[in-house]
VOPAGU-2260 file (C-alpha; in pm, 1 decimal, decimal comma):
REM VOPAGU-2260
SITE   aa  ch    i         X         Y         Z
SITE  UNK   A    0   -1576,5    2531,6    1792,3
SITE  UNK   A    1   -1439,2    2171,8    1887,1
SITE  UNK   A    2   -1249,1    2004,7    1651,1
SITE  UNK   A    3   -1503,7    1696,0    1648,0
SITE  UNK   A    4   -1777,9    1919,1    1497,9
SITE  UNK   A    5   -1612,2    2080,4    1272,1
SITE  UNK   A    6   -1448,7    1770,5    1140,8
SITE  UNK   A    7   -1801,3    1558,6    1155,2
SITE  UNK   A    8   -1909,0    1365,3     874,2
SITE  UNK   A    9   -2298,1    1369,3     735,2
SITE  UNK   A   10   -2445,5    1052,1     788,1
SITE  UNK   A   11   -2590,2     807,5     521,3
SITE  UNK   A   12   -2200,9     823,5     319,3
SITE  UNK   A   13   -2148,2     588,1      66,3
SITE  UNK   A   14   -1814,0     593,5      21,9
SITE  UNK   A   15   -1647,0     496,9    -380,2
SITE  UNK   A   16   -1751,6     279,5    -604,9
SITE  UNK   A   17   -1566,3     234,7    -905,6
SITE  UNK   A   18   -1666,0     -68,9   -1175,4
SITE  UNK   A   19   -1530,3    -159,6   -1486,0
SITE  UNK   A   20   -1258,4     108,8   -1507,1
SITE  UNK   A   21   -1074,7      69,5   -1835,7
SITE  UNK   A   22    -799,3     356,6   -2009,4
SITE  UNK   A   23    -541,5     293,8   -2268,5
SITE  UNK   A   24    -290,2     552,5   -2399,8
SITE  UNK   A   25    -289,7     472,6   -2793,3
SITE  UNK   A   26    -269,4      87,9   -2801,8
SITE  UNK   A   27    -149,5      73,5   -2489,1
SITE  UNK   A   28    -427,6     -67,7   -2238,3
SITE  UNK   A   29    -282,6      54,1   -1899,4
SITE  UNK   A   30    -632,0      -4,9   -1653,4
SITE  UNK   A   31    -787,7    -332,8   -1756,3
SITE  UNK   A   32   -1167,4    -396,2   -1555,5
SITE  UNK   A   33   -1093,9    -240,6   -1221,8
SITE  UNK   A   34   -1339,2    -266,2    -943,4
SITE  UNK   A   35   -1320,7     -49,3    -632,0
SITE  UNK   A   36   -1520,1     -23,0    -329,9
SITE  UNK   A   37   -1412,1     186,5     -58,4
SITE  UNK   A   38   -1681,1     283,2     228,7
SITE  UNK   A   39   -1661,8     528,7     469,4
SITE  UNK   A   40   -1427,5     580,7     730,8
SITE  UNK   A   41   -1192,6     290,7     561,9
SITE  UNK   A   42    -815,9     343,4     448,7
SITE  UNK   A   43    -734,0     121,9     138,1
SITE  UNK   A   44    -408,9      86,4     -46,2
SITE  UNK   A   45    -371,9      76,8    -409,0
SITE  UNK   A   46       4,0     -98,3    -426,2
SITE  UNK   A   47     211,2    -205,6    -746,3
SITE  UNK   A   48     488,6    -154,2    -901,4
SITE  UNK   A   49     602,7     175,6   -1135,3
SITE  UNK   A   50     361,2     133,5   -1466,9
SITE  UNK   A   51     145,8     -80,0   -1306,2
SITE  UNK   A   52    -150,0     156,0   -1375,6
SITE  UNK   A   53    -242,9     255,2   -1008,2
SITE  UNK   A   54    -177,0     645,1   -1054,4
SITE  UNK   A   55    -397,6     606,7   -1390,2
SITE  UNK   A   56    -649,8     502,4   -1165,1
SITE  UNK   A   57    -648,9     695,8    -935,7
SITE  UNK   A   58    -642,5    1042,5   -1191,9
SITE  UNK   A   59    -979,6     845,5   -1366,3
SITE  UNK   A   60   -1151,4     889,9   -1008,9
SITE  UNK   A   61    -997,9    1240,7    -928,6
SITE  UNK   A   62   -1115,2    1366,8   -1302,9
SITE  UNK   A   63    -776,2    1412,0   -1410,3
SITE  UNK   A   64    -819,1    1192,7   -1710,7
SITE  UNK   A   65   -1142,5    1149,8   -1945,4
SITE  UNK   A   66   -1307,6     792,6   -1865,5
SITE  UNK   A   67   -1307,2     559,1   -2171,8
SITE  UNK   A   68   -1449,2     233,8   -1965,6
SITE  UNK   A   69   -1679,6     216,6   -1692,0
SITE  UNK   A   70   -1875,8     420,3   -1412,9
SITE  UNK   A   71   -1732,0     601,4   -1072,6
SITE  UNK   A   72   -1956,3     687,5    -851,5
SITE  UNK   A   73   -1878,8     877,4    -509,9
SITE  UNK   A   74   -2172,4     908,1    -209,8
SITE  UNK   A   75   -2370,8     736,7    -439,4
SITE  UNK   A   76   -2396,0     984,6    -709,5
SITE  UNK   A   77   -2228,7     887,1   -1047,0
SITE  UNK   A   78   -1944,3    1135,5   -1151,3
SITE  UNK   A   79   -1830,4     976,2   -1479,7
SITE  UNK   A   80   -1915,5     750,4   -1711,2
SITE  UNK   A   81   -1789,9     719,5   -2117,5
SITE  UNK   A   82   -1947,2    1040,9   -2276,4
SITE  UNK   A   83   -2008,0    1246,1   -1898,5
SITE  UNK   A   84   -1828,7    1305,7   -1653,6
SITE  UNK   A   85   -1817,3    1616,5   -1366,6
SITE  UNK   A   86   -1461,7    1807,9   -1345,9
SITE  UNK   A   87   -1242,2    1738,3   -1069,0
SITE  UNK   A   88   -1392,0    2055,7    -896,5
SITE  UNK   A   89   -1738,1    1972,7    -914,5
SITE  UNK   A   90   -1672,7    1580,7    -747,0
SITE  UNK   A   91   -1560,9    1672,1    -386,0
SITE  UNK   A   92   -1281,2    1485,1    -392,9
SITE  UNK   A   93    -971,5    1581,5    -140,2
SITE  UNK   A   94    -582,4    1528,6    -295,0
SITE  UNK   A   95    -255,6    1501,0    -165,8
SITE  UNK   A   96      71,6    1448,7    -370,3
SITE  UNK   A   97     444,7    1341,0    -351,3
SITE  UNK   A   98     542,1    1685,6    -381,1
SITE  UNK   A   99     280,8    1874,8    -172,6
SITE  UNK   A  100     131,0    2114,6    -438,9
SITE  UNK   A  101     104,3    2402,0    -217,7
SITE  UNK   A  102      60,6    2726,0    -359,2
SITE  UNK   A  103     382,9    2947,9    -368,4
SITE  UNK   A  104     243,7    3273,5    -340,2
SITE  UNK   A  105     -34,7    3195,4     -57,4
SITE  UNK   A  106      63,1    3198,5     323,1
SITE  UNK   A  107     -25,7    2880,5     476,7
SITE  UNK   A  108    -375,5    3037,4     624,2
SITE  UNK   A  109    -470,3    3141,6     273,5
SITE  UNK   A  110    -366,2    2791,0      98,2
SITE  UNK   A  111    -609,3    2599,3     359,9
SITE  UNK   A  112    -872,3    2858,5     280,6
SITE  UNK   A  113    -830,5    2781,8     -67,5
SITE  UNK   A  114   -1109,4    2567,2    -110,7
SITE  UNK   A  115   -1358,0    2759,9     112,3
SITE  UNK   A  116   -1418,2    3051,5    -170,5
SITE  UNK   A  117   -1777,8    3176,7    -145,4
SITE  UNK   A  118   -1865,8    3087,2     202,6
SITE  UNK   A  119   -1939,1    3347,8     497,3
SITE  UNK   A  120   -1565,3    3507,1     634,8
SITE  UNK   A  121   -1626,7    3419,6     944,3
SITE  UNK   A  122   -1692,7    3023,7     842,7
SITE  UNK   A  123   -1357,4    2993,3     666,4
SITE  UNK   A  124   -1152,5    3169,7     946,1
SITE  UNK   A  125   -1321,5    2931,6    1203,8
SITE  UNK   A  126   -1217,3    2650,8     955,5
SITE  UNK   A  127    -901,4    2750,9     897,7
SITE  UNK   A  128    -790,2    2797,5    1232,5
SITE  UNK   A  129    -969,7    2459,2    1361,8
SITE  UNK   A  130    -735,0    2268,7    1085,4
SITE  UNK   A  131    -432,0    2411,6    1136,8
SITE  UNK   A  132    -443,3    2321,6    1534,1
SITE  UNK   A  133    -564,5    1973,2    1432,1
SITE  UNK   A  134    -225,5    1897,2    1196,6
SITE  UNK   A  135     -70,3    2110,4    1442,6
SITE  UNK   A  136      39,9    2400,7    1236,9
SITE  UNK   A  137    -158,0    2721,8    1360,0
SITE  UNK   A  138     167,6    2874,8    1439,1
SITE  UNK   A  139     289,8    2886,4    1112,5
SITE  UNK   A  140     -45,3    3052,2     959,3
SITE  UNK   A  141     128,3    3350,1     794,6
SITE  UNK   A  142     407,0    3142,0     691,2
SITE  UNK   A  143     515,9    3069,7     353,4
SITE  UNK   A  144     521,5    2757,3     207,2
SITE  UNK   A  145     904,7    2791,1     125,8
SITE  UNK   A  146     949,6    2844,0     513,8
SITE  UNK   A  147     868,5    2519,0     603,1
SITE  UNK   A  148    1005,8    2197,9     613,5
SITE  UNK   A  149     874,8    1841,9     470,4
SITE  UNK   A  150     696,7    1733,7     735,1
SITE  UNK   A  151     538,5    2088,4     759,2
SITE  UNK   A  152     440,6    2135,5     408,0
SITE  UNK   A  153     278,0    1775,1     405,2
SITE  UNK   A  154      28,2    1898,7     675,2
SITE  UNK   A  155     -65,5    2222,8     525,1
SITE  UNK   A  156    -158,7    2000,2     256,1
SITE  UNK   A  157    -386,2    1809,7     430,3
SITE  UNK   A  158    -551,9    2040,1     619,3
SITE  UNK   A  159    -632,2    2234,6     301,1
SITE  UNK   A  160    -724,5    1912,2     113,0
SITE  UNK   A  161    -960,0    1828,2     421,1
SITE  UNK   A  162   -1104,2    2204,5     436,2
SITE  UNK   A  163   -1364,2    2158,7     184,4
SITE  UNK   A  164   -1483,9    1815,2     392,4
SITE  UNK   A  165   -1450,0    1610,4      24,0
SITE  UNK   A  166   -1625,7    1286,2      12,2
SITE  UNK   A  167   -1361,6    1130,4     -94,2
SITE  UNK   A  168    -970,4    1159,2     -37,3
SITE  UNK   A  169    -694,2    1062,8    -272,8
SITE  UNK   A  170    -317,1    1040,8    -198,7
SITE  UNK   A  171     -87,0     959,7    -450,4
SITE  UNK   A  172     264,6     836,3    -278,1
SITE  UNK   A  173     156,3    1127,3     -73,1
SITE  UNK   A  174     491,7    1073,5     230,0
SITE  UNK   A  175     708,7     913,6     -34,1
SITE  UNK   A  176     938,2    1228,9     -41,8
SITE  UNK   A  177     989,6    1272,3     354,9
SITE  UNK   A  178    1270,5    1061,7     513,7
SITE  UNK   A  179    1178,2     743,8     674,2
SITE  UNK   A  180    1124,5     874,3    1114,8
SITE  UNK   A  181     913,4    1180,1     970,7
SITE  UNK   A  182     746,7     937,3     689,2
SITE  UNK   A  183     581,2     749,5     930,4
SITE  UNK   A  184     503,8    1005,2    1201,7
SITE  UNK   A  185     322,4    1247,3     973,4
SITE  UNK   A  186     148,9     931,8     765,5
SITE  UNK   A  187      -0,8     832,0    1107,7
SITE  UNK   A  188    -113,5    1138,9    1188,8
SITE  UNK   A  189    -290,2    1191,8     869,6
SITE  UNK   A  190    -463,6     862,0     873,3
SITE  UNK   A  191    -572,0     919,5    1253,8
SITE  UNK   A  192    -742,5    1248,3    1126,3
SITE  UNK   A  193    -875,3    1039,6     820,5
SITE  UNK   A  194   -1021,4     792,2    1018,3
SITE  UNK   A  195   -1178,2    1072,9    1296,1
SITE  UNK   A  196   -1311,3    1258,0    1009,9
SITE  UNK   A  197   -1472,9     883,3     836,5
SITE  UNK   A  198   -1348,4    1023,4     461,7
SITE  UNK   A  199   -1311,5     673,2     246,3
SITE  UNK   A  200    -968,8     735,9     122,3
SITE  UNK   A  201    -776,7     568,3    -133,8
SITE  UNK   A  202    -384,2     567,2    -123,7
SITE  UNK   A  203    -142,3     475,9    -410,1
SITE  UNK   A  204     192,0     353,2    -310,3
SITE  UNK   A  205     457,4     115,0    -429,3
SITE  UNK   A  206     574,9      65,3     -81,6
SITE  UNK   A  207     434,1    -283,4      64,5
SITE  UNK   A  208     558,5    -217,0     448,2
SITE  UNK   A  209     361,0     168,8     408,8
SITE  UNK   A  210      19,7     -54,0     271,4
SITE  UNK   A  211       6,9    -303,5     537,3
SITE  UNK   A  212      62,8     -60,3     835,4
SITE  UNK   A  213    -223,8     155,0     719,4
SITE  UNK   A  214    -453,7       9,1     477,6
SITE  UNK   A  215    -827,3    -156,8     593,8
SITE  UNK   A  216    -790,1    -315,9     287,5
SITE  UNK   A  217    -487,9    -393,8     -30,1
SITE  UNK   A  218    -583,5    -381,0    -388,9
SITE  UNK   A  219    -228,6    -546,4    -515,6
SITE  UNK   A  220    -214,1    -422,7    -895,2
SITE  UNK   A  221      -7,4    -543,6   -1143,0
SITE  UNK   A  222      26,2    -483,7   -1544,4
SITE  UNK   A  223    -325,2    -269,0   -1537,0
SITE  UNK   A  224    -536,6    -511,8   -1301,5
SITE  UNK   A  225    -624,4    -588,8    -997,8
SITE  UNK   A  226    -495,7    -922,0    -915,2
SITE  UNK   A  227    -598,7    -959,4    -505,1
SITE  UNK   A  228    -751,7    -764,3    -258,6
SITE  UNK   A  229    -807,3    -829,3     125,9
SITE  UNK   A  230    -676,0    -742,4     399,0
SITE  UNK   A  231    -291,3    -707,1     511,7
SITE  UNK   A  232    -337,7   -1070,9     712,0
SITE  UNK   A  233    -542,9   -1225,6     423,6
SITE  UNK   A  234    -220,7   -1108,1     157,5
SITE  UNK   A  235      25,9   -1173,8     331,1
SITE  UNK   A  236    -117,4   -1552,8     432,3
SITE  UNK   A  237    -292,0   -1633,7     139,5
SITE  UNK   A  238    -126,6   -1491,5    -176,7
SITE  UNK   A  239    -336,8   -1578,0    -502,3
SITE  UNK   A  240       6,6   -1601,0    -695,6
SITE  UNK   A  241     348,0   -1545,2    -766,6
SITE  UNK   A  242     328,3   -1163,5    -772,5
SITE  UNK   A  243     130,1   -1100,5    -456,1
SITE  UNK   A  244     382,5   -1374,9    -265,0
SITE  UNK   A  245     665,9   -1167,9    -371,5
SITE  UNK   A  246     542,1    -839,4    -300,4
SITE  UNK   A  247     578,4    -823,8     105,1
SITE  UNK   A  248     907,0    -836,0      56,4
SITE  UNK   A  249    1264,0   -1073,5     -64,3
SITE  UNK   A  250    1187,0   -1437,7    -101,6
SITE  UNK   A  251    1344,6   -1756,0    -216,1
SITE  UNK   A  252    1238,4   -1843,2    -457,3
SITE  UNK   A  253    1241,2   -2284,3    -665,7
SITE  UNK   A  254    1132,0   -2396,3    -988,6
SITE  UNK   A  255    1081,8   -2769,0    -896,6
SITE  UNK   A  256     780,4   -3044,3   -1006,2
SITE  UNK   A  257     541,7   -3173,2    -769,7
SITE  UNK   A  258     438,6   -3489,9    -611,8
SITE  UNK   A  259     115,5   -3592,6    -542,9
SITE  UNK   A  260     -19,8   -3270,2    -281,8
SITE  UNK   A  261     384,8   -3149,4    -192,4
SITE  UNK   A  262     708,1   -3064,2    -308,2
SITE  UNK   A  263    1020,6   -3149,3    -183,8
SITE  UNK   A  264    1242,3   -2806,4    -169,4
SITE  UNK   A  265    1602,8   -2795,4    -109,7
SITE  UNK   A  266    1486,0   -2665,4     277,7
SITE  UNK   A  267    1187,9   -2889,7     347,7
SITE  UNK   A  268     863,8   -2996,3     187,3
SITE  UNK   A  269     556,9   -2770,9      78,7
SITE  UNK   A  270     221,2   -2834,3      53,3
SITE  UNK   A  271      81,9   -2829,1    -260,6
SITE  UNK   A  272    -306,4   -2900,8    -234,7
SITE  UNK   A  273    -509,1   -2925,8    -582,8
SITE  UNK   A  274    -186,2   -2972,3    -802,3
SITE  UNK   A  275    -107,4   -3269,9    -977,4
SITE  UNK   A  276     197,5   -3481,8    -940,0
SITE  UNK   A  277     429,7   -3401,5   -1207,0
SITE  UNK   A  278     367,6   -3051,4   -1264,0
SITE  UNK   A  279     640,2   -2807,0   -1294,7
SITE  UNK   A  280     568,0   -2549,5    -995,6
SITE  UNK   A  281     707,8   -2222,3    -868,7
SITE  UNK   A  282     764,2   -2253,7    -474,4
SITE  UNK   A  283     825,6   -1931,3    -302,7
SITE  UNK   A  284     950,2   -1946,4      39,7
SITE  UNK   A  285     958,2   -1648,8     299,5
SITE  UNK   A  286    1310,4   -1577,4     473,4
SITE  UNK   A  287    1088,7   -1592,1     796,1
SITE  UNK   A  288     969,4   -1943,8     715,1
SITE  UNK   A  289    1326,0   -2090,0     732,7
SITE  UNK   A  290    1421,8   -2223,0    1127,5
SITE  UNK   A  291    1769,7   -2293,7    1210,3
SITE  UNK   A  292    1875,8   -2568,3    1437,9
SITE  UNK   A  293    2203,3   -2714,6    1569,3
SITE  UNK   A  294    2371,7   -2939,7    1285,8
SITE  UNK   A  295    2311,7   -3322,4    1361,7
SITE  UNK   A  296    1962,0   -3310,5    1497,6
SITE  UNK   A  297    1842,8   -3500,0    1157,1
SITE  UNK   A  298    1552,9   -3231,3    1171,1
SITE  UNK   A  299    1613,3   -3071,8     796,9
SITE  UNK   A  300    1879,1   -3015,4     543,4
SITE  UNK   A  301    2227,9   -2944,9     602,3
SITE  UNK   A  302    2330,5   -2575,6     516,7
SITE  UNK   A  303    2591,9   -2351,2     565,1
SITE  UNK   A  304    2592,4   -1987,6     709,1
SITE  UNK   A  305    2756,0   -1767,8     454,3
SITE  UNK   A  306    2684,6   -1418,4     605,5
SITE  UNK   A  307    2490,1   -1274,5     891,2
SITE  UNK   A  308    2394,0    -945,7     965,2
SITE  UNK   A  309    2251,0    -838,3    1337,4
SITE  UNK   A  310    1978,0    -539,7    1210,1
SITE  UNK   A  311    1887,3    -455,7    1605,9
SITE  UNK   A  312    1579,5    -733,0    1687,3
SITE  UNK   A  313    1626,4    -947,6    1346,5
SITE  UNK   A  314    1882,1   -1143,2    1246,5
SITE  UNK   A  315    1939,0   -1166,9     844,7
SITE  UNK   A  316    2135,3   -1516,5     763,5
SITE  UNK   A  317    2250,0   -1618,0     388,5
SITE  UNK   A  318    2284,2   -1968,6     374,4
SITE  UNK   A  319    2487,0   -2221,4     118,8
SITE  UNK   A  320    2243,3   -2551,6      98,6
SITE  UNK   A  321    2438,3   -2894,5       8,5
SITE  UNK   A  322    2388,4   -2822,9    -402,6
SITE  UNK   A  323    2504,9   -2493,2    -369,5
SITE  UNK   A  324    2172,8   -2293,3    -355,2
SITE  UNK   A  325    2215,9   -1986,9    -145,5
SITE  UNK   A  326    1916,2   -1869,3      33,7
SITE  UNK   A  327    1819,4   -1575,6     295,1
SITE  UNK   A  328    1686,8   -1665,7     646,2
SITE  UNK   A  329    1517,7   -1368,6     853,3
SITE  UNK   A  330    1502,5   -1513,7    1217,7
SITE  UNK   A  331    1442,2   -1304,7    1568,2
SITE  UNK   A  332    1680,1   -1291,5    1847,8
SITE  UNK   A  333    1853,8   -1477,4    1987,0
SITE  UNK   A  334    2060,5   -1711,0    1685,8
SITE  UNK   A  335    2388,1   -1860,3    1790,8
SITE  UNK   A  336    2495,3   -1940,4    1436,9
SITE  UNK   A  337    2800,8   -1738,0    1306,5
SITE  UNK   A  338    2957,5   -1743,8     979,3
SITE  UNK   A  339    3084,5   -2056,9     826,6
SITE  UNK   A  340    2885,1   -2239,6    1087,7
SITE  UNK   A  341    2712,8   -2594,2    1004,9
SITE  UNK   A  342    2336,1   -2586,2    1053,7
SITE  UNK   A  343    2016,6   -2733,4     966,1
SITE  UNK   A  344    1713,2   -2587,1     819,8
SITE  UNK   A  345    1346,5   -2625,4     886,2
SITE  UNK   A  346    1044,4   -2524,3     665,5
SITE  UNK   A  347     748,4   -2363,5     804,8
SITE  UNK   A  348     466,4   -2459,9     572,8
SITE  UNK   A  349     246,4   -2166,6     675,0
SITE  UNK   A  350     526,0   -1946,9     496,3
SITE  UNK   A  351     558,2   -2140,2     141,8
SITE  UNK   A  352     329,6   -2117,1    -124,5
SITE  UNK   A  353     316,5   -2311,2    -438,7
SITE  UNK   A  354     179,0   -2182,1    -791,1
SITE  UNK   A  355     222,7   -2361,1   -1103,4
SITE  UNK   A  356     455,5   -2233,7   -1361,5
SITE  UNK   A  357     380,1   -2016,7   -1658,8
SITE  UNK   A  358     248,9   -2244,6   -1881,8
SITE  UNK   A  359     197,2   -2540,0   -1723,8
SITE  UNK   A  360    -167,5   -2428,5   -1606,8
């Protein structure tokens, strides 16, 4: 049987919705009013940092923890709400962890099969063989799990998490434990079969760079809630605050007080529409916003280079400004600036973004 019917979706999916979702551990609220809405065929990333709450969510929608607050509802039908909820088993929901999960004692064949109990023999061979040669792995179907390496083990898990054809699929810093080359080449080839097979899947990571290069969407989480979502471009250009402008990566970062619609920065000025003059402001500024041109051009501020460090196509540059501010510069090839080197800097607007400080609101 080809591969594209026996990985074919039924039509008329809705996908997850989840509104409302609220947990605390004793006093401690951990999920504050999440909404979720993830239709078929779409990746999204659920990103944050350690305790933000994301891996509580995401156990509330596998049925790993009792609901206290709100409704999730998968395809449409509702599988918990405060007072009922289905078990995990019942919600056809597919998961994949850090650590793999796969069963010790099961060859590889019989851990895909795993979720296939009760159907005809002949149906969960022809499954079982038609996933393995999709994540590339039917020579290793009497193998034990202990046999294989990382990469291996990660797509046994898939195959056997996608065996069952779940409505939904989870994945909870599912490559986090595989080194960075075989990282990305089995997360690509898991979200290529995710997106051939249209599951709506929802991945948790802490890892910004692993979010933008496969999420439809980002749902950036911090201290239990959901503070933006969009997609990669619309984070990354338009950050609704401090946390989310911070999150794609280092940053300089100025506590300063604005004019009337800018601020003056120690590398060039920053738009800052709808704040008043006068009000003390956070201005974070992107190492890729920063240009450097020859000193004497009267362009920008004069600067220093402290350090520079060639990383193959990127340049990264530490600069001393005139009051002694140090910041870092991330520029493309070619930069003819060395160490201890007078320069000037330029501010591209499009990469600083001003928020008003805590408090001052």
């Amino acid at each position: 049987m080809a591969a594209a019917a026996i990985l074919a979706r039924e039509p008329g999916r809705q996908g997850l919705r989840v509104s409302g979702l609220s947990h605390r551990y004793g006093w401690r609220r951990v999920v504050e009013n999440v909404d979720l809405v993830i239709p078929p065929g779409e990746i999204h990333c659920l990103v944050g940092p350690s305790g933000c709450g994301k891996t509580t969510t995401l156990r509330l929608i596998a049925g790993l923890e009792t609901i206290q607050e709100g409704e999730i509802a998968i395809d449409g039908r509702v599988v918990a709400r405060p007072g009922a909820m289905l078990p995990p088993e019942a919600r056809r929901v597919g998961l994949m962890f850090q650590d793999f999960a796969l069963f010790p004692h099961l060859r590889v064949e019989e851990n895909v099969a795993f979720g296939l109990a009760g159907r005809p023999k002949a149906e969960r061979r022809a499954r079982v063989a038609e996933l393995l040669r999709r994540v590339d792995m039917e020579r290793h179907a009497k193998s034990w799990p202990h046999t294989l390496s990382g990469g291996e083990q990660q797509r046994v898990a898939l195959a056997r998490a996608l065996a069952p054809a779940p409505d939904l699929m989870l994945l909870d810093e599912a490559f986090s434990a595989l080194d960075t080359t075989l990282r990305a080449q089995v997360r690509e080839e898991t979200i290529a079969i995710l997106k051939e097979t249209g599951t709506p899947t929802l991945l948790v990571t802490h890892d910004a760079e692993e979010a933008v290069r496969v999420g439809d969407r980002i749902h950036a989480m911090e201290g239990g809630r959901i503070v933006q979502s969009g997609t990669p471009a619309e984070l990354y250009q338009r950050p609704l605050d401090l946390f989310v402008a911070g999150f794609f990566g280092p940053v300089n970062r100025f506590s300063l007080v604005a004019g009337p619609g800018w601020v003056d920065t120690p590398v060039g000025r920053a738009l800052a529409p709808g704040i008043a003059a006068g009000t003390p402001v956070e201005v974070v500024v992107r190492p890729e916003g920063i240009d450097l041109v020859p000193a004497g051009t009267g362009r920008g501020a004069r600067a220093t280079v402290v350090e520079r460090r060639d990383l193959g196509p990127v340049h990264l540059v530490w600069l001393r400004l005139g009051r002694g501010e140090v910041v870092k510069v991330r520029r493309a090839l070619p930069l003819p600036f060395g160490p201890g080197e007078a320069v000037e800097v330029v501010l591209d607007p499009a990469h600083a973004f001003v928020y008003p400080s805590p408090g001052a609101r």
